[in-house]
KOLFI-455351 format. One line per 10 residues: their letters; for each residue x, y, z of C-alpha. Coordinates in Angstrom, 1 decimal, always signed. Layout:
<rs>
A) X/Y/Z | ...
</rs>
This chain:
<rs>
XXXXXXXXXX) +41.8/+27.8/+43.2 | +41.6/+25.5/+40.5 | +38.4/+22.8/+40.0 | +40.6/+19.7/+41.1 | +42.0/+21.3/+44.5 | +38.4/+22.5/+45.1 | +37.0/+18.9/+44.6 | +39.9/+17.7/+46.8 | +39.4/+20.0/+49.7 | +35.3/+18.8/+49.0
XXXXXXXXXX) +36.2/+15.8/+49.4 | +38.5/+15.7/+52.3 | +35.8/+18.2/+53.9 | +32.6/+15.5/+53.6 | +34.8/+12.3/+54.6 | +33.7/+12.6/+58.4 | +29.8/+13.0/+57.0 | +29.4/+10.6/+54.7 | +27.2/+7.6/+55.5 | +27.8/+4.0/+54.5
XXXXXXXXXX) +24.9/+2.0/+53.9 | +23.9/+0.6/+56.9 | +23.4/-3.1/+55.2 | +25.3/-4.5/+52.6 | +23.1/-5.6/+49.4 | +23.4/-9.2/+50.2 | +21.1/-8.0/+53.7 | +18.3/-5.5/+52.3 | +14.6/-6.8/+51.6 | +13.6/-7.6/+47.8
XXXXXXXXXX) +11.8/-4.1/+47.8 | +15.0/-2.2/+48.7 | +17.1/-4.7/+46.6 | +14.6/-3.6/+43.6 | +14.8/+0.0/+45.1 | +18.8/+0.0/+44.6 | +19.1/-1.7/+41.1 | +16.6/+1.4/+39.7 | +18.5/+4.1/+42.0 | +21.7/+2.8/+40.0
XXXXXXXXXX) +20.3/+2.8/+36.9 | +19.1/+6.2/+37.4 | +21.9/+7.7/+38.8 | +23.8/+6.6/+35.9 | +21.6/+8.3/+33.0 | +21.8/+10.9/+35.2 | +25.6/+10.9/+34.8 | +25.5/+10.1/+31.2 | +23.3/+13.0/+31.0 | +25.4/+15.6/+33.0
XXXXXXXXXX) +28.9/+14.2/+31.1 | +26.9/+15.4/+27.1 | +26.3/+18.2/+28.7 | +30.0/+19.2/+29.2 | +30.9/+17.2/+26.5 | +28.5/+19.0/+23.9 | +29.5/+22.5/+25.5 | +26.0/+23.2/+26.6 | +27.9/+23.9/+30.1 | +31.2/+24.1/+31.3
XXXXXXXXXX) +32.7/+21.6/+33.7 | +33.5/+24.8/+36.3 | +29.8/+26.1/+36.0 | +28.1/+22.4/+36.5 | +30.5/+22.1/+39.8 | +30.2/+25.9/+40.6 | +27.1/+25.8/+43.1 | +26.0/+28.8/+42.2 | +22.0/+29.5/+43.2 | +19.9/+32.4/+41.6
XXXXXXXXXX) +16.8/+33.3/+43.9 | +13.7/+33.4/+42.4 | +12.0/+36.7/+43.3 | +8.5/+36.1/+44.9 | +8.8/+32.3/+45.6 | +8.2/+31.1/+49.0 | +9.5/+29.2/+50.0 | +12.6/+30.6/+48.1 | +13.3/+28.8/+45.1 | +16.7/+29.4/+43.0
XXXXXXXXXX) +17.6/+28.6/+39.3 | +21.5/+27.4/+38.5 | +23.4/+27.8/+35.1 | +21.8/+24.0/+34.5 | +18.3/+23.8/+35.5 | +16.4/+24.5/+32.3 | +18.7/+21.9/+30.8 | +17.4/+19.5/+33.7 | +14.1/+20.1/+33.0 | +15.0/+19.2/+29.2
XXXXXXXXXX) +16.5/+16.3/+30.1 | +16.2/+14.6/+33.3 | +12.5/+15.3/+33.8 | +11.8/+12.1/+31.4 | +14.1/+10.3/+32.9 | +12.6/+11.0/+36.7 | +8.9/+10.4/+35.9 | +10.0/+7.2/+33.9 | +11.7/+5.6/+37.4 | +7.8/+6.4/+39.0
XXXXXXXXXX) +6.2/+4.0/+36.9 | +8.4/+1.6/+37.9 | +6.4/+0.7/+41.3 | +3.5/+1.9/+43.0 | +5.2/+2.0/+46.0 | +7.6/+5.1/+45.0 | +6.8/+8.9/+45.5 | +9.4/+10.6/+43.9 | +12.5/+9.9/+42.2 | +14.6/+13.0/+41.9
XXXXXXXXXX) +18.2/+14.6/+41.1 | +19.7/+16.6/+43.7 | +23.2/+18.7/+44.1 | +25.4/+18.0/+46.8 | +23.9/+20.6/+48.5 | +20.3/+20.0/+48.2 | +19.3/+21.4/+45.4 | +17.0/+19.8/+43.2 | +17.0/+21.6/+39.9 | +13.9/+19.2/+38.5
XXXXXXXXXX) +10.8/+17.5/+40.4 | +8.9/+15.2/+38.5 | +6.0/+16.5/+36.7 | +3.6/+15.9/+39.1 | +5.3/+17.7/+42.0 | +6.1/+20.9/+39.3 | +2.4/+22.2/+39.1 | +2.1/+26.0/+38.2 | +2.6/+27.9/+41.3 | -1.3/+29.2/+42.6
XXXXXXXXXX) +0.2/+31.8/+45.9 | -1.3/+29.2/+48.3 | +1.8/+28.1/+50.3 | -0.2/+24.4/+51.6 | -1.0/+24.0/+48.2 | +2.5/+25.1/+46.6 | +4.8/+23.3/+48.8 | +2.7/+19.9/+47.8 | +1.9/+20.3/+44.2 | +5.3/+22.6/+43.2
XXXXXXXXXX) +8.5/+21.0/+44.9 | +11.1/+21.9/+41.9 | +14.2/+24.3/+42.2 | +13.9/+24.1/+46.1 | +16.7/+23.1/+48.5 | +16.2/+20.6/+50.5 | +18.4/+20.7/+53.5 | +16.9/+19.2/+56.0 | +19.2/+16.2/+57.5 | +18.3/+13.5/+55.6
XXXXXXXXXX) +18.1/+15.2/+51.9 | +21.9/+16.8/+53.1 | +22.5/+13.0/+53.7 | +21.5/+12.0/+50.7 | +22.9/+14.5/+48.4 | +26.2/+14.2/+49.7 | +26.4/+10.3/+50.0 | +29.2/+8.3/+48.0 | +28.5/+4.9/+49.6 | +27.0/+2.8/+46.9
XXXXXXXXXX) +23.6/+3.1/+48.5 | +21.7/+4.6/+51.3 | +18.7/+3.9/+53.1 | +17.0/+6.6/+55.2 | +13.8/+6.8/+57.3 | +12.6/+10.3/+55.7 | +9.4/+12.3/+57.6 | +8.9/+14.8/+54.7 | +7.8/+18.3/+54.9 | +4.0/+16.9/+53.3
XXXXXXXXXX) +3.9/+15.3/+56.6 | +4.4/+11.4/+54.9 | +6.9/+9.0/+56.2 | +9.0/+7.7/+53.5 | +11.7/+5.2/+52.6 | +14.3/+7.6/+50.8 | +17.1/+5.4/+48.9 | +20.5/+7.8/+47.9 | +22.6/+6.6/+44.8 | +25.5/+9.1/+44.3
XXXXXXXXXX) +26.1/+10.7/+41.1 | +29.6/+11.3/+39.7 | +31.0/+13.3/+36.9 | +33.7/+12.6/+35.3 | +34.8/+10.7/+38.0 | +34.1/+13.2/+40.0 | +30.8/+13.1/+43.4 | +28.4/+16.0/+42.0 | +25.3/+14.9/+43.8 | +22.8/+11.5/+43.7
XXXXXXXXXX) +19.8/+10.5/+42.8 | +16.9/+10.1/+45.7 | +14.0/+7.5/+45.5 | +11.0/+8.1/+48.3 | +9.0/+5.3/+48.6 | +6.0/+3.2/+51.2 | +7.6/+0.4/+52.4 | +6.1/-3.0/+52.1 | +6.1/-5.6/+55.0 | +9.0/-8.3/+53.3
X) +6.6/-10.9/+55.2
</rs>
């Protein structure tokens, strides 16, 4: 099966999941109205980003949309490297931990598949691995899937934007904003913000 029917049946197989945003932009507060505009600009370096990839032949088009996970022996929980991830951690790392320093209020800002994956946490969330679970699955977050219901939501989101009430696994209740990411025209994934909400009043 070539890589268009594939992304055709994809597509025709997420239409009854996907989510709209519950709000148009003209309704959300003027944190999530500054939470969008950086969730767009993000999620289109991130495309940029993806695109030179392919277009520099660092990765082919049909590996990039393959999906393909590689288990990491020993992890726990089970993390997986792709046929991208060390060029992630190259080049989206920078680009992640630069969207943090854009407000106190955000947590992370991360890259995820369609399915979940998130082949780069920012740095601070991609500490070396010490054997303590409690402590791993705070301080090293990278190359997991996250497949829970709202990170499937989020990674597989084409609305323009999407806002989520997220209880993470850390046991903190989060804000997470979705921006998809395309390629090439193309829905590969989106970028996820997690941030404290402020009181608008």
């Amino acid at each position: 099966m070539n890589l268009s029917i594939r992304r055709h049946l994809a597509v025709l197989a997420l239409g009854c999941a996907l989510t709209a945003p519950a709000r148009s932009l003209a309704q959300v507060t003027p944190q999530e109205r500054e939470m969008v505009t950086l969730g767009t600009d993000f999620a289109k370096k991130c495309s940029a980003t993806l695109e030179r990839w392919i277009a520099s032949k660092e990765i082919t088009e049909e590996k990039l949309f393959g999906y393909l996970y590689y288990p990491i022996v020993g992890s726990d929980p089970l993390k997986y490297h792709t046929d991208y991830d060390k060029l992630s951690d190259r080049d989206i790392l920078g680009v992640a931990d630069a969207v943090l320093t854009r407000s106190p209020t955000i947590v992370f800002a991360v890259l995820v598949d369609k399915n979940g994956y998130l082949p780069t946490h920012n740095t601070k969330y991609s500490q070396p691995l010490t054997g303590n679970r409690a402590v791993d699955l705070v301080n090293n977050r990278t190359k997991n899937m996250f497949i829970d219901r709202t990170g499937i939501s989020a990674a597989r989101n084409q609305a323009p934007f999407l806002f989520q009430r997220y209880q993470r696994d850390t046991g903190e209740s989060l804000m997470d904003l979705s921006v998809p990411v395309f390629v090439r025209g193309a829905h590969w994934g989106a970028v996820r913000i997690g941030y404290r909400p402020v009181d608008p009043n």
